[in-house]
Structures are given as structure tokens and as C-alpha cells.
N, C-alpha and C positions, 0 to 999 in steps of 0.2 A: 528346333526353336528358331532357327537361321532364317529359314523362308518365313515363318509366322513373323518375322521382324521386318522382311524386305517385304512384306503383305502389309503389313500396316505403315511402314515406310510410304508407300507407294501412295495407300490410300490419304493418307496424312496430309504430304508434300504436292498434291496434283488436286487436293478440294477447294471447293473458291473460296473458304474461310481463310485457310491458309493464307492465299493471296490479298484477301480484303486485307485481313491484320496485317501483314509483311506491309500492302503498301499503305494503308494508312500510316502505320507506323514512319515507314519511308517520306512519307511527305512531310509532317510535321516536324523531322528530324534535319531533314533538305531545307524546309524554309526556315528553320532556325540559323540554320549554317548561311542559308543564302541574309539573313536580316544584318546576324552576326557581321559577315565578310562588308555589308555597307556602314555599318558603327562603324568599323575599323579604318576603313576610307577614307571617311567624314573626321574620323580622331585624327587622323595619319594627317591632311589635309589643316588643319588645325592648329596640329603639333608646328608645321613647317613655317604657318605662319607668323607663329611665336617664337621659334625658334630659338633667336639673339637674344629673347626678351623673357625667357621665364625658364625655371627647370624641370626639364620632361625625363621622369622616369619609361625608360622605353621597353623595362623589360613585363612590361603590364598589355606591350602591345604585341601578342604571344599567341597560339593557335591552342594552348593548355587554359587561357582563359574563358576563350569560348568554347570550347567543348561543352557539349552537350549537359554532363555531370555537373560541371563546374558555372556552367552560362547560369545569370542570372537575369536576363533582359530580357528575353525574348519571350512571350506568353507562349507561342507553340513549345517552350521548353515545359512551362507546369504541365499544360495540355496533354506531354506525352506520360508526364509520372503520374499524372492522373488517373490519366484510362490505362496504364499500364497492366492493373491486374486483367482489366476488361480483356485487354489486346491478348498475351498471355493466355489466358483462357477460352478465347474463345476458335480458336483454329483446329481443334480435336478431342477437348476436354469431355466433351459433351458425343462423342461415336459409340461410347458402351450402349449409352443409354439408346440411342437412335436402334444399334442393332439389335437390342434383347428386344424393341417391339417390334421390328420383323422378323423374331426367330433366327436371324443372324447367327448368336452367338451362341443357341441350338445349334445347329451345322458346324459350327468349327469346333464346337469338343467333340464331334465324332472324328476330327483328323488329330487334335489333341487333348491335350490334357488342360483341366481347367485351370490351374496354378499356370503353366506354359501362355496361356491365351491372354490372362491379367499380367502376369509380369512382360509381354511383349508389350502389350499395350500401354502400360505403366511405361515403360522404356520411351517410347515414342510421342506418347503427351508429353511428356519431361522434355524430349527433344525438340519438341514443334514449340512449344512455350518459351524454352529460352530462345530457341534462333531467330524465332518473330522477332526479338527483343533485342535481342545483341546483335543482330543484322545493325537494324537503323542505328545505336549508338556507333557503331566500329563504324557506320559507314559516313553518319555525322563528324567525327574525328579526323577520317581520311579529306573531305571538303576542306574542312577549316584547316589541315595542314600545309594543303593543297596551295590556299590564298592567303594563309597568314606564316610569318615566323615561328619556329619553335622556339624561340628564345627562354630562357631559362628563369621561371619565377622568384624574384626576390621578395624576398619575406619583409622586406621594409615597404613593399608596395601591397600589405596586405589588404588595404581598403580598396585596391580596387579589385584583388581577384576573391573577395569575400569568404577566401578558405583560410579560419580562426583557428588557434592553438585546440580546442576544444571538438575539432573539426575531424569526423573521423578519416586518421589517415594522413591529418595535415604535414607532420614532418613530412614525408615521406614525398607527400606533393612539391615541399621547396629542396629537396635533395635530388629527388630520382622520379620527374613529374612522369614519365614514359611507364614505369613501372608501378604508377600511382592511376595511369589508363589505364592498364592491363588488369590490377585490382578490382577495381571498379568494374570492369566490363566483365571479370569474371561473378562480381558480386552479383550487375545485376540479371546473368547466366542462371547461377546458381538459382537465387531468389527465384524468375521466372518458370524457369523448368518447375522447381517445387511445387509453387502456387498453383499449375496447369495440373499437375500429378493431385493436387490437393482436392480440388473441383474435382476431378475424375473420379476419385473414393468416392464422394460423397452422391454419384450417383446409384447408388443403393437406398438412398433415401429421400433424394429429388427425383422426382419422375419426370418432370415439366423439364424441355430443355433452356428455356428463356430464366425457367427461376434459376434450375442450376448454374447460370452462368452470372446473371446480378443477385442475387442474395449470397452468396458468400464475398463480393466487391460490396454490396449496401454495407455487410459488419464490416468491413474495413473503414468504410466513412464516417460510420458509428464511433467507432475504437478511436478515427482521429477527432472526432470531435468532442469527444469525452474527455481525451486526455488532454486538449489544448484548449477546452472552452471551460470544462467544468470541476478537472482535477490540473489545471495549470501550475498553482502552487506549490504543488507536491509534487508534482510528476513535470517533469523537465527532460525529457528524453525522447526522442522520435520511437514512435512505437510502430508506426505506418509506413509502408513500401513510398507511400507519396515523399516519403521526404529522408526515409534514411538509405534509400537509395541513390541517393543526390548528395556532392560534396556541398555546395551551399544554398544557399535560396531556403532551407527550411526554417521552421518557428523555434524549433529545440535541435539542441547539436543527439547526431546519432555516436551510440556508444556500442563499441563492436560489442565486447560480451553481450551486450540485450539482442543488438540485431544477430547474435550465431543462436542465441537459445529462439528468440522467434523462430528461425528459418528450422533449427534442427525439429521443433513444437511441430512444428506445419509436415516437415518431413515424417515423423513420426507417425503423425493422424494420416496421412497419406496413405501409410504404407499400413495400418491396422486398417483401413477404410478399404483398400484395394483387398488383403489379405479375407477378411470380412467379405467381399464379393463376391473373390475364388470359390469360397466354400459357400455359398448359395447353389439350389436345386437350379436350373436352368433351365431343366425340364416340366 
């Protein structure tokens, strides 16, 4: 099963989807950090002129406030949690399908076994999905470290870094903001990989590879705009990757318990949709 992994490794990591998503991703994340580092400038610049004359909380002027997560300025910031399931999904989610119509995956249960062939593959959409994704956040984070202070968020300057008591994670943000990155980037790891692993079941029942890849991102747009346009009242909760993967900038605060049962929901159909394709005739 060792080589069946460095095989689809291989193939996964060297296709130009891969590449497209990595650097899309990559860009939108870089010009956010590059917009971010000139606000900072311009405030920094600002600050010095007022100096004598007004009180500057400084510790808002912080490299944990523009991060990626946390940025709320920059449109290339929605841009990326936008397309995020897009991104995510589209770098290998979509190979089962390509190979069962050339007979592909014919040929490789003659060297293994059919459960062996889906759980490689399962492993490696999971991989290629989060690393598109957590590449450009960790590498967004390193930029803004790079040109701004790390200065330590105080929670009485919570208007400007827009992370609320109700925020998930918030303590955690004005206590130990390093380990409030590392949350978050493993959140939005986890999330990622799943979502790609999710789309990959469900090729057993999309055959089209374009629909496979936008009709399960169309029901997420659905899902948000139900729950913010036409159950708003009732429903106050981020129910969508668009925004509870994001410490602020969202419409509704995200609420761990709901986002671990989504993610474990999606992990689950995942792995009955993958198990469900094992056992499919191939031949």
C-alpha cells in the first residue's frame, strides 16, 4: 500500500491543478499581506503625526491582526474563503473519476486490492486539499510577520482587531495569539482535506467532472444563503466554510460544537461514499 501512496503522491503533487490552486491561492493570500503591510505604513505614519496630540493604542498595530484569519480589509481576504472549497477541491478530487473512464482503475486492481486503491487515494485527496489551503494561510502569516510586530493583542482594543467574546476561540486569541494561529491553520487543514476527501466519494455519482467539482460548492452557497437571508432569525450561527473558518469578518459568530459536528457530518459521508465505491464491480 506504501508504493500505491508514493503513486498517487506523485501523481497528485506534479498535476497543473495542483499548481493552479496552490498558486491561485498563493496570490490572493500575498496581495492581501502585500495591501495589509501598506494600511500599516499609512496608520504607522499617522500615528507619528499625532503622536503628542491623541492616544494611540499600539498594540492593534500587530502582525496577529492582519493575518489572513483575522484580516478584515482586504477583499482578496473574502476572495480566498470564498473559493476556498473551489480551491480545495479541485487539485485531485476529481482523478477517480478521470481514471475509471480510461480503464485506469481497471489496471490497478490487478496489482491491488480494491479497498487498498480507495483508501490510497482517499489519503491523498485529504492531502492535496488541505496543503493547497494551509500553504497560502501559514505562508500569508509568515509575510505579515515578516513587516509587522508581533505585538501582543489587547482585548480593550477589541474594535479594531474585530475578534468578539463570541468569537470562536477568542480568549485564546488575547492570551496565546501564536497558538490561536496554529488552531486555526490546523482548523482550516482539517476542514480542507475533508471537503476534497468529500467531493471524491461522491464520484460514484457525478460522472461529469466540472459538475463534480461546482455542485457540491453551489450547496454550500445555498446552505449560506438560507441560513443568513431566509432563516436569519432563528439561525445565528456560521453554518458555512465561508465564514467559520474565519476568526472575524463573518455575518454570525461560529460556534465550535456545530463547526466539529459539520466537519465530523462531511467526514463521515466521505468515508461511506469512498467505502461505497471500494465495493463497486470495476470491471
Amino acid at each position: 500500500m506504501t508504493s500505491m501512496v508514493r503513486c498517487e503522491i506523485r501523481k497528485a503533487f506534479y498535476n497543473r491543478w495542483f499548481i493552479v490552486s496552490l498558486a491561485i491561492g498563493c496570490m490572493l493570500t500575498v496581495v492581501s499581506a502585500a495591501g495589509n503591510i501598506v494600511v500599516e505604513f499609512h496608520a504607522n505614519e499617522l500615528g507619528i503625526e499625532h503622536l503628542n496630540s491623541k492616544f494611540l493604542d499600539f498594540s492593534s498595530s500587530s502582525c496577529f491582526k492582519y493575518w489572513l484569519v483575522v484580516d478584515f480589509i482586504q477583499p482578496t481576504t473574502s476572495l480566498f474563503f470564498q473559493l476556498l472549497p473551489l480551491l480545495a477541491a479541485l487539485p485531485f478530487s476529481w482523478s477517480y473519476l478521470e481514471e475509471s473512464k480510461v480503464n485506469y482503475v481497471a489496471s490497478m486492481i490487478t496489482r491491488t486490492t480494491r479497498v487498498r486503491y480507495c483508501l490510497s487515494k482517499y489519503f491523498v485527496v485529504f492531502l492535496t486539499g488541505a496543503l493547497v489551503i494551509t500553504i497560502p494561510i501559514v505562508l500569508n502569516f509568515l509575510i505579515c510577520a515578516c513587516f509587522m510586530p508581533m505585538r501582543m493583542p489587547d482585548v480593550f482594543a477589541v474594535i479594531y482587531f474585530g475578534v468578539y467574546e463570541k468569537s470562536l476561540w477568542s480568549e485564546i486569541f488575547y492570551t496565546n495569539p501564536l497558538f490561536y494561529v496554529a488552531l486555526f491553520s490546523f482548523l482550516n487543514f482539517i476542514f480542507s482535506g475533508v471537503w476534497a476527501a468529500f467531493v471524491f466519494a461522491l464520484s460514484g455519482l457525478i460522472k461529469n467532472k466540472a459538475a463534480l467539482i461546482i455542485l457540491p460548492y453551489l450547496s454550500l452557497v445555498y446552505i449560506d444563503f438560507i441560513s443568513k437571508r431566509v432563516l436569519a432569525d432563528c439561525i445565528r450561527i456560521e453554518l458555512t466554510p465561508f465564514g467559520f473558518l474565519r476568526g472575524v469578518g463573518a455575518g454570525f459568530a461560529a460556534n465550535g460544537y456545530v463547526v466539529t459536528i459539520i466537519i465530523v457530518g462531511v467526514l463521515l459521508m466521505s468515508i461511506v461514499g469512498t467505502f461505497l465505491i471500494s465495493r463497486k464491480d470495476f470491471w
